[in-house]
N, C-alpha and C positions, 0 to 999 in steps of 0.2 A: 226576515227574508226566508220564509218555510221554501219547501221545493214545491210548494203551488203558490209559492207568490210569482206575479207577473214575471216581476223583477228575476229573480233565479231561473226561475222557466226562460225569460231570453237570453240568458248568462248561458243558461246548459246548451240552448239551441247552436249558440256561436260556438263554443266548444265542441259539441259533436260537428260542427262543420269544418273547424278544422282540422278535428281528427278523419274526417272524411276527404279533406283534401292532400291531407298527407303532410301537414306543417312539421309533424316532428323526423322525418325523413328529407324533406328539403331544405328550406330556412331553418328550421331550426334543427337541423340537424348536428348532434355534438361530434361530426368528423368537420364541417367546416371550420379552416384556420380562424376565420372572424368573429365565426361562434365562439372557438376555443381561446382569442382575444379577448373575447367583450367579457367571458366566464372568468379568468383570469385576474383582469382587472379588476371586476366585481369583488371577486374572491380578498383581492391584496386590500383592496378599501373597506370591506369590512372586519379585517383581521386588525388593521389599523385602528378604526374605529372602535374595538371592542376591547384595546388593549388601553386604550385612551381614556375608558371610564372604568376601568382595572376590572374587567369582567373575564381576563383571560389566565388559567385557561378554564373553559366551560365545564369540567367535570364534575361542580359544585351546582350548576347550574339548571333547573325547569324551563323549558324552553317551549314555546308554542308555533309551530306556525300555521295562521290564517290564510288559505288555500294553498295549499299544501303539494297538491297533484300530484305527481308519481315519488314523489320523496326526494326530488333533485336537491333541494336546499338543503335540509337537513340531514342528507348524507354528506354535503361538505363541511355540517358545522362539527363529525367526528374527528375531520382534520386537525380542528380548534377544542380536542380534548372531552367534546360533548358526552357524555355517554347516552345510548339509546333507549335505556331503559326511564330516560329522564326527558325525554322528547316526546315531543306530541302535537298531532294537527289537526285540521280538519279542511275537508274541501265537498263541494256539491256532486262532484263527476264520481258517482260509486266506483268504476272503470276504473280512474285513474286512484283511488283512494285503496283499493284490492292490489293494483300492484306495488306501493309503496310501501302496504304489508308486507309482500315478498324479500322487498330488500331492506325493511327495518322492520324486523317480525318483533325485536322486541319492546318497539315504539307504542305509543297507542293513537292511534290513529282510524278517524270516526269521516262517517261522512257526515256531515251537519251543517247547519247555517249560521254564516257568521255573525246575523243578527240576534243570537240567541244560543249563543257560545254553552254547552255544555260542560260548562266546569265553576267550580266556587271559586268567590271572589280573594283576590290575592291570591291566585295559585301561584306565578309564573316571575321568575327574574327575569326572563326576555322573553318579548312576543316581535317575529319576524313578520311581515306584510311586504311580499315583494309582488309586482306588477299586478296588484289585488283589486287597487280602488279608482283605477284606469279604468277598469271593465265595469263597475257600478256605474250606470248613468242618472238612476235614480236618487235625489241628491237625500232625500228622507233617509232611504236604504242605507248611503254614504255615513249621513249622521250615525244612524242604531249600530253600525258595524264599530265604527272608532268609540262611538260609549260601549261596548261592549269590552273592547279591548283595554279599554282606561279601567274598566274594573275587576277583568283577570289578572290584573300584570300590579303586583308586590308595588307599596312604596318604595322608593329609590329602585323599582326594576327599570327599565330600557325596551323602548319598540325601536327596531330597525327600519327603515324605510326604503324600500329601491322602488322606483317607478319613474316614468315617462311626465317629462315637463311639456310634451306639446301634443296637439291634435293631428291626428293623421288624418290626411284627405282621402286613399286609400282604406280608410278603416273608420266607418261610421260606429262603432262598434264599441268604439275605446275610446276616449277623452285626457288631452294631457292634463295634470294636474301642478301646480306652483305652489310653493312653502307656503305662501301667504293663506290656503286653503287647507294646508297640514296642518299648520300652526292654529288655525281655529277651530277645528277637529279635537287639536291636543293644547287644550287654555292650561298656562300653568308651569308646561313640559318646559326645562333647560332644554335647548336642542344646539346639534353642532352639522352643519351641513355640507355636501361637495358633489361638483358636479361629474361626471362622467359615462362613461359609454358614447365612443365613435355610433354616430349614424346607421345606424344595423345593417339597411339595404346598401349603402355603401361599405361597411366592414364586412357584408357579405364577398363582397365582389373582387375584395384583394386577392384572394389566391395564393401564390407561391410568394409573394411577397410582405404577407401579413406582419411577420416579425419584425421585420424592420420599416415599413410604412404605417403600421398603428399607433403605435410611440409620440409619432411625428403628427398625427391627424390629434389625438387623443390632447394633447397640450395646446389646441387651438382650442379655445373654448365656445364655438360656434358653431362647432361639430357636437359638441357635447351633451345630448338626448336627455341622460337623466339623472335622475336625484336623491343621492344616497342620504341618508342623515339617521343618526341616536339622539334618540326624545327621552329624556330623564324623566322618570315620575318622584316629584317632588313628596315631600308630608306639608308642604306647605307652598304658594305658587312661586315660581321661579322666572327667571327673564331667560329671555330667546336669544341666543347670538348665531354668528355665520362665522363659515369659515369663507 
């Protein structure tokens, strides 16, 4: 997926639109209580998660992550002991990949295409993919990204996953994805899975009431949008379980 494949060209187009629309100032804006909920939760399941395949804490650890955008992710994974000098990512939007630089100057951090990963094979303990392969609709594209990442990522390393289990009507744009299409992406991987994240457009809309109405929506599990999971890369193939 060069940045004159189709494929990336409409990836970048939706991108500059909603930077044109202003998404990181309204919805997604990180002053909203529901934003600062859903980030929260996020944050607690994966520290859970990573402590669970004895990856914590990260200081030991090569870290990648596959779109990258302004360094949001991987400035929270400093919290979990990362150091920055051992991080690295790549994303299409030069934009957003220039100011990730800013606040992790001493990451390395590339614009690139995730079909054609810029690094030798077994680099990485962890390779992160969060809300990545929602936005690929090309399903070929879909394939070359995850073979790409099965061969940066160390034996016994770990891919994280967060993404959206369902189709937005509002958003022709993005595609929900289900384990059952992770899981043949990644033949082989142990994986342990969990659902979560409150409904956005509703978590947006609590307000003054976030803290203690999210809690409460969050344990219903039919509220619960998307799909975190640690994919083991085995030296030999492995079975699949759930949590």
């Amino acid at each position: 997926m060069s940045t004159q494949d189709p494929e990336a060209q409409r990836i970048q187009r939706v991108y500059r639109g909603y930077a044109a629309g202003g998404f990181g100032r309204s919805k997604w804006s990180p002053n909203n209580p529901g934003n600062q909920a859903m980030q929260s939760e996020r944050q607690r399941v994966l520290a859970n998660m990573l402590d669970r395949i004895g990856f914590l804490p990260l200081s030991d650890k090569r870290v990648l992550e596959v779109g990258c955008g302004s360094g949001g992710i991987l400035r929270e994974l400093l919290l979990l002991g990362a150091k920055p000098s051992r991080l690295s990512g790549i994303d299409l939007n030069t934009d957003r990949v220039e100011t990730a630089r800013i606040v992790l100057p001493e990451a390395d951090l590339r614009v690139a295409d995730a079909r054609s990963l810029p690094f030798e094979a077994e680099r990485f303990d962890l390779v992160m993919v969060f809300t990545v392969f929602s936005s690929i609709l090309d399903a070929e594209a879909a394939r070359q990204v995850a073979t790409e990442i099965r061969r940066v990522l160390k034996s016994g390393g770990a891919v994280i996953w967060y993404d959206f289990q369902y189709n937005n009507p509002r958003n022709p744009n993005v595609r929900g994805i289900k384990q059952l299409q992770v899981d043949k992406w990644f033949p082989g991987f142990r994986s342990y899975w969990k659902t979560l994240t409150v409904l956005p457009p509703l978590a947006r809309r609590l307000g003054s009431v976030t803290a203690f109405v999210y809690p409460i929506l969050a344990a219903i599990p039919l509220v619960r949008t998307h799909l975190m999971g640690v994919m083991l890369k085995p030296s030999t193939a492995g079975a699949s379980q759930n949590e």
